[in-house]
N, C-alpha and C positions, 0 to 999 in steps of 0.2 A: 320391680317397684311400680305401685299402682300412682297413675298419674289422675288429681285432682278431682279429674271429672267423672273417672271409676268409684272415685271414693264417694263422691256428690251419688252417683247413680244405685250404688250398695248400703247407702245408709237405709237405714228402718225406718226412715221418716220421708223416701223420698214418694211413695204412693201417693201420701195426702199431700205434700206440697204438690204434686203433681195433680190432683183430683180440683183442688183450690185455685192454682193457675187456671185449669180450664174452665172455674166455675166462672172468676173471675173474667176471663175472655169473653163467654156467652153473657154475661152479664152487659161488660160495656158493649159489645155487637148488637144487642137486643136494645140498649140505652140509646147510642149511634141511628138505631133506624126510626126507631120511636120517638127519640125526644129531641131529635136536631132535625129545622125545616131542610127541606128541599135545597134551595136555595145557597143556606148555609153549606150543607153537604159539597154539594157542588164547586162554590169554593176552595173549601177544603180539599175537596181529591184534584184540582187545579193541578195541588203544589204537590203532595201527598202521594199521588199515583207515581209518578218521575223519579219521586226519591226511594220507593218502593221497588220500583222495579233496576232500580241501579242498585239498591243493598242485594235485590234478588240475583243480579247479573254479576255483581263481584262473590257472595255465594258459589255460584255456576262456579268461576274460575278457579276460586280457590279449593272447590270440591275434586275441577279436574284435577289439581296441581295435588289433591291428596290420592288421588288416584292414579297417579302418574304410571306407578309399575304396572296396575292394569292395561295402562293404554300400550304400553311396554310391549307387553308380553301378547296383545292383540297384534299389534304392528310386525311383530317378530313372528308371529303363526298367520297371518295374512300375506305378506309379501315374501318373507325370503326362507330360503329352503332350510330343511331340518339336517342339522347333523354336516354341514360344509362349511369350509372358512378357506378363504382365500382364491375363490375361484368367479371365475368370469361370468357372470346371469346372462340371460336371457339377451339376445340382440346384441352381445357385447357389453354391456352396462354394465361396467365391475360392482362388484361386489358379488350377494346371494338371490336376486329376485327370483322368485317360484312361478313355475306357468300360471300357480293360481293368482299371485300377485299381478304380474303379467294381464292376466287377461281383468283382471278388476281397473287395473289402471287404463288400460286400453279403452274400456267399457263408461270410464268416467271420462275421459277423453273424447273420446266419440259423444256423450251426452249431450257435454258443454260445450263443442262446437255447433251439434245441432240446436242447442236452446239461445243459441248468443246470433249466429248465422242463419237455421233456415228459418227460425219462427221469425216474426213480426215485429221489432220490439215497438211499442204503444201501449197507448193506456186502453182499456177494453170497458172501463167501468165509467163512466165521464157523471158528476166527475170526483165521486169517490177517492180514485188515485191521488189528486190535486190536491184533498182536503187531506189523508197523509199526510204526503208530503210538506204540506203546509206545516202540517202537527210537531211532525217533527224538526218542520226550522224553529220551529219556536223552542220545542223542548232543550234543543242544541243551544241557543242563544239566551235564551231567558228561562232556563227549567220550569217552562212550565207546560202544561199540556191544553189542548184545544182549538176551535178553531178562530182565527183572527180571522176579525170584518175588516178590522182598520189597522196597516200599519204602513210606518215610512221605513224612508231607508236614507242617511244622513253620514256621505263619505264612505260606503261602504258597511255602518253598523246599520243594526235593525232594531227599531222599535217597534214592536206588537202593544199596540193602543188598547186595543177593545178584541177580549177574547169569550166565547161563549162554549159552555163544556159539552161535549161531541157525546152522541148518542152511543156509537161504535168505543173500543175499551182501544186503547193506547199501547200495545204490545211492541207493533208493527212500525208504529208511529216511533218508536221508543228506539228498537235497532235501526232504525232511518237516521235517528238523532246522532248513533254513535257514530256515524260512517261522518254524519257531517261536520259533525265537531272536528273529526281527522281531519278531513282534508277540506270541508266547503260544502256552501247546500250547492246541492246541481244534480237536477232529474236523472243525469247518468249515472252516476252512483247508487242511487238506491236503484234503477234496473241490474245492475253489477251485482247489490247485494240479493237480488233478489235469484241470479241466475247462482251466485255461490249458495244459498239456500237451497236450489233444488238440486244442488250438485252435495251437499250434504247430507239432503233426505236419501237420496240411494246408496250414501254407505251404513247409512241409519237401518234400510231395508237390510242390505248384506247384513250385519251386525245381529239385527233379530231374528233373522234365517240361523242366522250359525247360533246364537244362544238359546232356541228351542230346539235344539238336537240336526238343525239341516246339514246337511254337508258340501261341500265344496261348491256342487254342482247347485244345490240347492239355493244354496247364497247369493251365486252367482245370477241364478236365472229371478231371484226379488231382485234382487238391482236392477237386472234388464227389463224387467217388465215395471218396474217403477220409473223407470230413466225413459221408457218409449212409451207410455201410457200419455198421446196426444195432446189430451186439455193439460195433462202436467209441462208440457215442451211449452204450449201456448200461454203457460199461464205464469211461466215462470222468468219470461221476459215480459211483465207487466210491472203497476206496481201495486197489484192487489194483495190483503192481507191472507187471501186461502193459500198459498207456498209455504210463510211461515206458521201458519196454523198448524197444519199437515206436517210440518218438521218436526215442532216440538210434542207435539201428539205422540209422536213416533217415539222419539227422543223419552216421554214418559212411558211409555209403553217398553220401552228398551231396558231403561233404569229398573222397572217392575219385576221385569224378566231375572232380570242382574241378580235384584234384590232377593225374592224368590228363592233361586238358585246357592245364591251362596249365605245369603242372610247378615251380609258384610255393612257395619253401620255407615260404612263411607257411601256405598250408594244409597240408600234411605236419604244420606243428607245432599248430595246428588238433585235426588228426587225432590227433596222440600224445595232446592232451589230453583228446579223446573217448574214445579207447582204453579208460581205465582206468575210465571212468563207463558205455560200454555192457555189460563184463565185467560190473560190480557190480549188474545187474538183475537179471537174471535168471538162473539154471545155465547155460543152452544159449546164453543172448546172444552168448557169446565166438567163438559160432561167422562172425560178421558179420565178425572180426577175417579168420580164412581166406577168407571170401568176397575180402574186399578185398584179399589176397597173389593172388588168381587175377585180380581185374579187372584190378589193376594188371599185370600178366605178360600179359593178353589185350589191354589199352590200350593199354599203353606201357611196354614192359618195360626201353627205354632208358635210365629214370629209376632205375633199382637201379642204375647205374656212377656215380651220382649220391656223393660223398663226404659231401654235406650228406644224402642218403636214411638213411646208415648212423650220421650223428651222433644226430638226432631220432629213428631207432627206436633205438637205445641209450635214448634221455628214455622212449619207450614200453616198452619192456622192463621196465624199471626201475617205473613206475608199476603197470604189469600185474600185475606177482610177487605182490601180495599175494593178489590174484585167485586166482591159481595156486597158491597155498598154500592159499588158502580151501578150495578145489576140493579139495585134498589130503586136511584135516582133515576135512574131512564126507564123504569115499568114502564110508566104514563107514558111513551113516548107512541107515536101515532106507526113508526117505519114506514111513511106511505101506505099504510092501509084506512080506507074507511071505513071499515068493520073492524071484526076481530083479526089476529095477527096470526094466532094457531086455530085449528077449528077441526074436526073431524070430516068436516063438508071440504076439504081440499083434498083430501084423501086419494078419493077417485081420479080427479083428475092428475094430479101427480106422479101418481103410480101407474097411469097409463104412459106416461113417459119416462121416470124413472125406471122401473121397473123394466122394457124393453132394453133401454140402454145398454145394457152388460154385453146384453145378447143380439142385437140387431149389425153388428159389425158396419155401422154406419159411424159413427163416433167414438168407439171405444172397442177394439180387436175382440174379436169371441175366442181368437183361439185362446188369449189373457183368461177370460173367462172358465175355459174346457180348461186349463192350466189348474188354476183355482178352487175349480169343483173335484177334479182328479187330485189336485191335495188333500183336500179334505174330508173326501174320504179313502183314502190311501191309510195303512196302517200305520200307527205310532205316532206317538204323540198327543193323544187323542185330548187331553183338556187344554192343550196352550192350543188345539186346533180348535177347540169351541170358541175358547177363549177370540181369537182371529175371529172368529165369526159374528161372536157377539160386538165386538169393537164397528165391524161393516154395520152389521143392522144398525149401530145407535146410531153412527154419522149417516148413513146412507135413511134411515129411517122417522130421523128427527122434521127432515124438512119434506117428508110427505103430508106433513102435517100444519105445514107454512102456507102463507097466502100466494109468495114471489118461490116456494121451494122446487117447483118446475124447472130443469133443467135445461128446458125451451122459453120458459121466460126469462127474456131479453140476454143478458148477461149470465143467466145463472146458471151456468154448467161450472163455473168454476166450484159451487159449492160439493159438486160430485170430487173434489179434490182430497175432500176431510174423509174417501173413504178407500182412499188408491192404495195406503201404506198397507192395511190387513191386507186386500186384496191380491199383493205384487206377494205378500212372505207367503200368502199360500198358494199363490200360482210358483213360485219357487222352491216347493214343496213336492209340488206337482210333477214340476221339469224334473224335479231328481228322482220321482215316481218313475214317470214315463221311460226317462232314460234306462232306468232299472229295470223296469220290465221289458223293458226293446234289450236289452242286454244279456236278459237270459236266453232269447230267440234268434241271436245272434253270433253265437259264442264265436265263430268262423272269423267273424272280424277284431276281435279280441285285441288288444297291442300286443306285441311280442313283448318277450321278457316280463309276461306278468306283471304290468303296469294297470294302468284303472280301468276296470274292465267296461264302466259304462262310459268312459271317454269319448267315443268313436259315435254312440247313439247320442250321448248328449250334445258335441257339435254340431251331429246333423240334426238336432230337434234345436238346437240355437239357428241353424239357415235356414229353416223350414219355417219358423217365427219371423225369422227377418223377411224372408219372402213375404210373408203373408201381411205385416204390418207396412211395410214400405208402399201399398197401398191408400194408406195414410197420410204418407208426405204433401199431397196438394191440401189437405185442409191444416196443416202443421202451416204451410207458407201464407195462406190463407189470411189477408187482414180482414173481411169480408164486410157488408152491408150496416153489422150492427152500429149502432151508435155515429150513423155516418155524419148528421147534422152537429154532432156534440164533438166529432173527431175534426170536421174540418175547420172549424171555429176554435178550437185549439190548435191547432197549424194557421188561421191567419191571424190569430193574438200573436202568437209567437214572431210571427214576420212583422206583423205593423209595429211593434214595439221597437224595430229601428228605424222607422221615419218619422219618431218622435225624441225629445231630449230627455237623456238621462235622468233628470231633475224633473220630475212631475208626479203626476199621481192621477188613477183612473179610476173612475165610480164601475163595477161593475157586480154582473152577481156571483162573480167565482171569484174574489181578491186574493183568495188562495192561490189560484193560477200563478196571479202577476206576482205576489209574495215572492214565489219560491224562483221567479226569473229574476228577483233584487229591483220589480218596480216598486213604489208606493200604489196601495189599493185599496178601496174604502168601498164597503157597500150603496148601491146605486140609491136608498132609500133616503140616505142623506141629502140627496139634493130635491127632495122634497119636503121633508121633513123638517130639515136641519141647516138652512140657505144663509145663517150667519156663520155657521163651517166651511158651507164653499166658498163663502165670500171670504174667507179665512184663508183657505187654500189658494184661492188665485192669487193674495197679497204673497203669502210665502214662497208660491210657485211661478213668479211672473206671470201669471197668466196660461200656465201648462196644468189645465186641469184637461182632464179628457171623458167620454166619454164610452165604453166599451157596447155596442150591439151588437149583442152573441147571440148566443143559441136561443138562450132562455127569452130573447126579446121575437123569435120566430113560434115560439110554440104555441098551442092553439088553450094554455092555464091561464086566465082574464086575468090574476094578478100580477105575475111576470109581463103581462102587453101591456096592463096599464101602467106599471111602474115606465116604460121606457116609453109609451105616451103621454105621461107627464112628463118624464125628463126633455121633451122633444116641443111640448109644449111651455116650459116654462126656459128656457135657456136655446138660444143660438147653436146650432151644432156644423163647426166647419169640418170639412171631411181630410183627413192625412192617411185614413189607407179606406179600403173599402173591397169588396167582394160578395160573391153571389155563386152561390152551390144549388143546384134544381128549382127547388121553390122559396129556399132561404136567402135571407138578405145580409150581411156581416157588415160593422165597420168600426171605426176608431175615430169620434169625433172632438176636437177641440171645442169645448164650451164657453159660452158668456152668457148673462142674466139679459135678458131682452129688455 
């Protein structure tokens, strides 16, 4: 018996309602950017975005729970052995575990100790991470998105006063929110969620390795070269948005493969529900969306005459728009450039560093690299290995053409993160290459009883990688020089905030900082601007206003010195903590109106 929505999709009429919908969608998208200001907009995606991307995220769940037997039937061909019941696994752990399970778990194990223990956990971005995290107390607490200048905190609740809509899209902001609603905002948890993301991304790698034809071996070595690809260990004990950008990326590139292959409508709708959560990473994320219109048309382009293909991207359409408008609202925005933001004139210099990188085995292994190239061109497979390849150029190519897309400017190696996932499935490709051809020149070492014949070379091309990476470890433990002024200024915020009382509030220019430790924090410009506010606050606060001199009151920007040369000039500043890093000055002053 056909169930409703068969019927809905085989009617004779469902083309043109289907052609009408989408008329109607480009219609209001086009209405939407044209006929509502700025302003307005902005507002709007405030609330809008939040509640978008929670329909998008209960989607996600409910797609897995309709995939269930799929997950079934991976979990049962991944970890335990074929054909045995009732027998002892591996190490004694009853049940069926397979050496291939075995060694995946061991492999995620060893990851996540490395990324929680030897790397560094800290913020690397100052103070980007702050403003996050901010985003998401707010989202958790008052569904809304952005960033707070002004909020208190009254018995434990929070009030977000004065919020302004953030340049950056709210993905990242958004899974920060869920963890917090669980259990409470606190900086450790989103590093927690961030270290279980990149503990994710490498079954995501496994996962695409085996659904383009890889085998065991192959699976195995994307996951290890995704799980020890450096900036990914460093990056992934932050709280930057490039882990989960790189996750979901994956995660649509996975679903595409899936989709492709079996042409099953559970994953398409899957896929719609990822759509609208890889968009909200990161600016350039959406660009994973076009990669997947080209794989699908190079896979199996039969699947677009598909009537159910054009219902479910109507679902993604629909969830994507706010994306789309995001993208809208922030054109105008400067990013810190004062010029153009993309240009052809960055070119050069970018790609003199970019472009070494892969290969100069200072930052990023060559042997990954030689891994990578020896998959692709190794035989079979050969369009979902383009396919890999075109996904590297777009991430790895997009920000040669950035003003900050320099992998040596400042912070930004992380961005080299959006392009590690193609690069681990086809260094994992590779290992199963190598392995195979050390296998036939080997035959002597073979396992007895006719067991895997390249077993033996691919162990020893897994320790011959590990030797050669483990080279890496001192820049893995590495908190290093960057951001030193911005990093220790967040280490004496956090300490001076216990030699003051609970019950206050501080003018500073990060309020997002002290937000997310549950102080009150208000932008410093109030107290120039707005001195019947402070005079407001000291009534409410006894007298416990304060005064935060951080980073931004050391740097050498005339607007950030003058604002804290006013503050300094118009108000009394008594000192309750205070410190001094090289040539920077820090402190936490109690204020009064002179």
């Amino acid at each position: 018996m056909k169930t409703w929505l068969q019927r809905i999709e085989e009617n004779a009429s469902f083309p043109w309602v289907m052609a009408a919908l989408y008329a109607a969608f480009a219609v209001g998208l086009a209405w939407a950017i044209a006929g509502v200001s700025r302003f307005r907009m902005e507002q709007a995606l405030t609330v809008w975005v939040p509640w978008n991307l929670r329909i998008a995220f209960l989607l996600l769940i409910l797609g897995l729970f309709a995939c269930r037997d799929d997950l079934k039937a991976a979990f049962r061909d991944t970890f335990l052995r074929e054909g045995e019941t009732g027998r002892t696994g591996v190490c004694g752990i009853p049940g069926r575990l397979s050496p291939r399970g075995a060694a995946l778990l061991a492999l995620l194990a060893a990851a996540l100790v490395l990324a929680v223990f030897a790397t560094v956990r800290t913020h690397r971005i100052f103070f980007d991470e702050d403003i996050y995290a901010g985003m998401a107390q707010t989202i958790a607490a008052a569904g809304k998105t952005g960033i707070c200048s002004y909020g208190t905190f009254e018995y434990g609740e929070y009030f977000p006063h004065q919020l302004s809509y953030n340049k950056d899209p709210s993905g990242w902001p958004f899974l920060m929110s869920l963890v917090f609603q669980l259990f409470g905002t606190n900086e450790l948890y989103a590093f927690l969620l961030n270290n279980l993301i990149y503990g994710i991304g490498i079954l995501v790698a496994f996962f695409i390795a085996r659904t383009i034809g890889g085998g065991a071996v192959a699976s195995w070595f994307a996951a290890a070269v995704f799980a020890l690809v450096p900036h990914n260990l460093i990056w992934s004990n932050t709280l930057a948005a490039e882990p989960p950008a790189a996750l979901f990326g994956g995660i649509v590139a996975l679903l595409l493969f899936l989709y492709a292959r079996n042409g099953r409508a559970r994953h398409l709708f899957l896929l719609a529900a990822a759509a609208p959560m890889v968009c909200a990473m990161r600016p350039e994320s959406g660009l994973i969306l076009f990669w997947a219109a080209a794989a699908l048309l190079a896979l199996r382009p039969g699947l677009l005459g598909k009537r159910g293909f054009w219902a479910i991207g109507l679902l993604a359409a629909v969830l994507v728009a706010p994306q789309v408008l995001h993208t809208f609202v922030v054109s105008g925005d400067s990013w810190g450039a004062a010029g153009p933001k993309f240009s052809f004139g960055f070119f050069v210099k970018n790609i003199a560093v970019n472009g070494p990188y892969y290969m100069n085995n200072a930052e990023f292994p060559a042997a990954f690299t030689f891994l990578a190239l020896w998959g692709l061109l190794s035989a079979g497979a050969r369009r979902e290995k383009a396919l890999l390849l075109l996904w590297f150029v777009l991430f790895w190519g997009i920000f040669l053409f950035f003003y900050a897309g320099s992998y040596k400017y400042g912070a930004d190696s992380r961005f080299a993160l959006l392009s590690f996932m193609p690069l681990a499935v086809l260094a994992g490709l590779g290992g199963e290459a190598v392995a195979g051809w050390a296998a036939g020149r080997m035959r002597d070492f073979a396992p007895p009883g006719g067991g895997n014949p390249i077993a033996v070379p691919a162990a020893a091309l897994a320790i011959v990688v590990a030797v050669l990476w483990a080279g890496f470890l001192p820049l893995i433990r590495t908190e290093g020089q960057e951001a030193w002024g911005a990093r220790y200024d967040h280490r004496f915020a956090r300490e001076a905030l216990a030699k003051i009382p609970e019950r206050s509030i501080v003018l500073t220019h990060v309020p997002t900082m002290f937000l997310v430790w549950g102080r009150g924090a208000i932008s410093p410009n109030v107290g120039i601007s707005d001195q019947p506010l402070v005079w407001d606050l000291m009534q409410r606060y006894r007298g416990h206003v304060y005064f935060h001199w951080g980073y931004w009151c050391n740097t050498k920007g005339d607007g950030n010195r003058q604002i804290c040369g006013e503050i300094a000039r118009k108000y009394e500043l008594e000192p309750a903590a205070q410190a001094r890093e090289q040539d920077y000055e820090y402190g936490l002053y109690k204020i009064r109106f002179k």
